[in-house]
Structure formats: C-alpha cells, structure tokens
N, C-alpha and C positions, 0 to 999 in steps of 0.2 A: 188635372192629374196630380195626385199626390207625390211627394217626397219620396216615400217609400216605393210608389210604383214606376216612378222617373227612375231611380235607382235597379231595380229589379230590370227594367226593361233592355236601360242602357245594359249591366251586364248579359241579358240572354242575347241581343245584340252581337257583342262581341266576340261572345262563343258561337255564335254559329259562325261569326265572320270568322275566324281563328282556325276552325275548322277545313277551310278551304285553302287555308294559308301554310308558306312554308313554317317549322318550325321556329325560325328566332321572328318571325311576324308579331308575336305575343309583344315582342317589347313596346311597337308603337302602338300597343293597344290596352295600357292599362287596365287594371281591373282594381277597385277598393275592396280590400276583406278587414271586413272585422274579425279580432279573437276576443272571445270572451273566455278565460283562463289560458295566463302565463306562464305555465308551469314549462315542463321539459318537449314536454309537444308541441305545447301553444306557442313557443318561443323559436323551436326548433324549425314549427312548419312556416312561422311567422316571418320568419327568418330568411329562410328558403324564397319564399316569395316575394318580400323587398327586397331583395337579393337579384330577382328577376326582372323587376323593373316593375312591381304591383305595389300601388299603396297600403300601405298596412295600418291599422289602429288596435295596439295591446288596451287590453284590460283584465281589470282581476279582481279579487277582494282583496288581496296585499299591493299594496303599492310600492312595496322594492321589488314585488317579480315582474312589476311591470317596467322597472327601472333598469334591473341586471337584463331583461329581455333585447330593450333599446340599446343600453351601452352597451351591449355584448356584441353588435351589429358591425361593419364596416363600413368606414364614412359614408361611403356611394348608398347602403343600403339605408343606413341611418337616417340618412336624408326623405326617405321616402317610407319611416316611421313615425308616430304618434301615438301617445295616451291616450284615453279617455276611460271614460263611465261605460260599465256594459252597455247599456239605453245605447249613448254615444258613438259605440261601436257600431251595433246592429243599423243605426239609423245610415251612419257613414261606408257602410259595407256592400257591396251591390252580393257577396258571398258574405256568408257568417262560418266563421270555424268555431265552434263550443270542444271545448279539451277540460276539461272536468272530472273528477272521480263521479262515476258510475249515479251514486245515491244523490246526486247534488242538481244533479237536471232536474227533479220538482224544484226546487228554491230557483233555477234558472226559468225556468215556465211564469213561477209566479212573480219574479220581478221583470223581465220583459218578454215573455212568451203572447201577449198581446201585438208585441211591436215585430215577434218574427213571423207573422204570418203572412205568405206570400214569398219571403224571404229563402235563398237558398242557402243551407244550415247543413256544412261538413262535419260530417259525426266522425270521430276515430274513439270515442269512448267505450270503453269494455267493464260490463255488468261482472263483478266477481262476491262471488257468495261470500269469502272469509271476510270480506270489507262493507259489501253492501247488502248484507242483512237477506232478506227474504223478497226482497224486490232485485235485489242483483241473481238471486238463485233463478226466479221465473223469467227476467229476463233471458237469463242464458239460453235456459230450455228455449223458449219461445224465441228467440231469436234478438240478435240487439238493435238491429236495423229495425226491427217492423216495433218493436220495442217502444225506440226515440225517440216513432214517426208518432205513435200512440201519446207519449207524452209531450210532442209538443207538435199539438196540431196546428195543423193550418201553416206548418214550416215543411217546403220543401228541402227534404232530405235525403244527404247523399253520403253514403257507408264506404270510409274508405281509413286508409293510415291506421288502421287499429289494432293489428298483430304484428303491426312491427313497430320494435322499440327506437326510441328517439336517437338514440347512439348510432344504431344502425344506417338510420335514417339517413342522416347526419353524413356518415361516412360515405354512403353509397352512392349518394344524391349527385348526379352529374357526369355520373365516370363515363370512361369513354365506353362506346359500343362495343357491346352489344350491353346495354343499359336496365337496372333492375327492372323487373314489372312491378306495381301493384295493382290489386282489383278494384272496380269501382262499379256499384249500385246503388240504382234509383228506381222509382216507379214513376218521376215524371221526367217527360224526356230533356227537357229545358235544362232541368237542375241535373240530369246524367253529362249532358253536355259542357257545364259549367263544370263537372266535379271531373270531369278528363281532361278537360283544356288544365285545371291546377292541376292534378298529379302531373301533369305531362310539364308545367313549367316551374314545378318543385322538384326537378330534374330526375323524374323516370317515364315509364314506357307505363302508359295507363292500358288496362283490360277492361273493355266491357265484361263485367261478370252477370249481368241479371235487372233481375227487380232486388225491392229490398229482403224480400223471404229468401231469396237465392244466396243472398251476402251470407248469412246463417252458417252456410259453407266455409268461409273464411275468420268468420268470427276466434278470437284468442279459444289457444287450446286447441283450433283444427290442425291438418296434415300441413296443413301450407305457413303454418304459425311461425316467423319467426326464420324464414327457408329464404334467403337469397336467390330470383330463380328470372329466365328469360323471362319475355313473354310469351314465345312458343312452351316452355318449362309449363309457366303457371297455367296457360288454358289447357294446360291437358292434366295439372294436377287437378283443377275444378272442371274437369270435363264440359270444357266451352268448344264450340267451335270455334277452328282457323281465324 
C-alpha cells in the first residue's frame, strides 16, 4: 500500500469513526491537512483546525504568508503546525484544503495535481469574472464545485467555506449554541464525510447540501452568500430536508 493510500485510508477511517462519536471525540483523533495557499482563508481555516487538535502543514508560493500563517497561531496550536512545499503538503495531508484565487488551480494541477488524486481536496475557491478572466465567467455559470472537480481530476472534492469571508469566519467559529451552519457537498461519500467532520471541528454546525451540482446553490453571490444562519435557517434557505 502506498503512502498516499495509507494516508487517504487512515483519514476516511477516522471520519466514519467520528461520526459515531460525541462531539469533542475529534480530538483524540487527529486528522493531517494539508494547505496549499496561505492567504486569509488558508490561514484562517488552518487555523481553526490546529486549534482543534489536527495537524496542519502551510504552504504557499510566498514564504512569509506561510510564516505570518504559523506565527499568528497560539502556542498550543502552533505546536501542531508546519511548513512545507505544496508536493509536501498534499503528501502529509490525509485532507488537502487548496484556498487560491479562482485562475490559479490549472498552475496547482500542473504542479501536484498528479499527487492529489485519490486525495480529499476542500475547495472554498470562488470563480470571479472581473479577476479570472473567461474561465472564472464559465465557471460560475456552470457551477464552481463541479468546475474544481473537472480541473482536478482524480481529486476527491468537497465544496465548502466559500461564500463566507474569512473575517466572518474567524469571528463566528465556535460560539455558543445555537452555532453557524455551513454547507457541504460532495459526490463521493468518503470525502462528504471527511468535509463534515472539518466544518464541524472548525467550530460550526455542518449541512449536508448535495452532490457537487447542488453546491452551485451556495456558490458566492447566491441568497445564502455571506448570511449568518442556523442550521435549521440554512436547510430551508437551500431547500434541504430536516
């Protein structure tokens, strides 16, 4: 068994086991994510989660956002951060978070989109025309989630964090009950699982919303963009069931 499939495994593992567990369960059970881009997301959700008790590995193409990333951290969580090389990340990550502007996933494909396949790869990236040209426009139409998954096959991906801003995020993450929702879709169920167990331990109240066409729904610029909302709230603004 390979590296990468020891790693995939052990994570899908964990999230089923999680699943069955009370909430603060998550802590003795690690999970490694990789980020590839540091920026206010990458840093934020990074964050969040060695905050949790998950190991984290920053990366980036600038090497101080991967620095302000780690120092900005709390000893406790610090301790349960590291640098590395995208490659580095993806290998180390049993989840991949890619936080990117929109047009920069081909350049992420062609330098280790070989090494994310099989791999579960949290998308929060948002296609915008006025930045990413004519491939951010058809994105949007077509949807961003089924988009990703197109450019970077063979990566199981899961559509979440994306229309809401980091600040928010940031702010919201943890508070007492009754605790934000966000949505999360997949089309495979492994990686659905693994992308609810993190929202749920980057302190909110995770929604199944779908497959990844369904996300399309929440993608930046819809009704629910940017809206503070239960989780009873959100499944009835994305007309989910109960």
């Amino acid at each position: 068994m390979t590296m990468n499939r020891r790693s995939f495994v052990r994570g899908a593992v964990l999230a089923f086991a999680a699943a069955s567990l009370a909430p603060s369960a998550f802590a003795q059970q690690p999970m490694k994510i990789g980020v590839i881009g540091s920026g206010r997301i990458g840093s934020t959700l990074g964050g969040l989660w060695a905050k949790a008790g998950h190991e984290v590995m920053f990366s980036d193409r600038d090497p101080e956002a991967v620095r302000r990333a780690v120092e900005g951290l709390d000893p406790a969580a610090k301790s349960r951060a590291r640098a590395g090389s995208a490659a580095e990340a993806v290998a180390f990550g049993d989840a991949v978070l890619i936080a990117v502007p929109y047009m920069a996933l081909p350049a992420i494909r062609d330098q280790v989109g070989s090494l994310l396949k099989g791999k579960v790869v949290i998308d929060p990236n948002n296609p915008v025309a006025a930045r990413d040209g004519e491939m951010g426009a058809q994105a949007k139409e077509k949807g961003a989630g089924v988009s990703t998954a197109a450019l970077l096959p063979g990566a199981r991906i899961v559509r979440s964090f994306n229309s809401w801003g980091y600040a928010l995020m940031a702010r919201e993450a943890s508070r007492p009950a009754p605790r934000m929702a966000l949505p999360v879709a997949a089309d495979d169920p492994t990686a659905k699982k693994i992308g609810l167990l993190l929202v749920h331990d980057a302190g909110f109240d995770a929604v199944d919303a779908g497959s990844l066409a369904d996300s399309k729904a929440f993608d930046l610029g819809s009704a629910v963009s940017g809206k503070v909302m239960t989780a009873p709230e959100l499944r009835q603004a994305l007309n989910l069931r109960p």
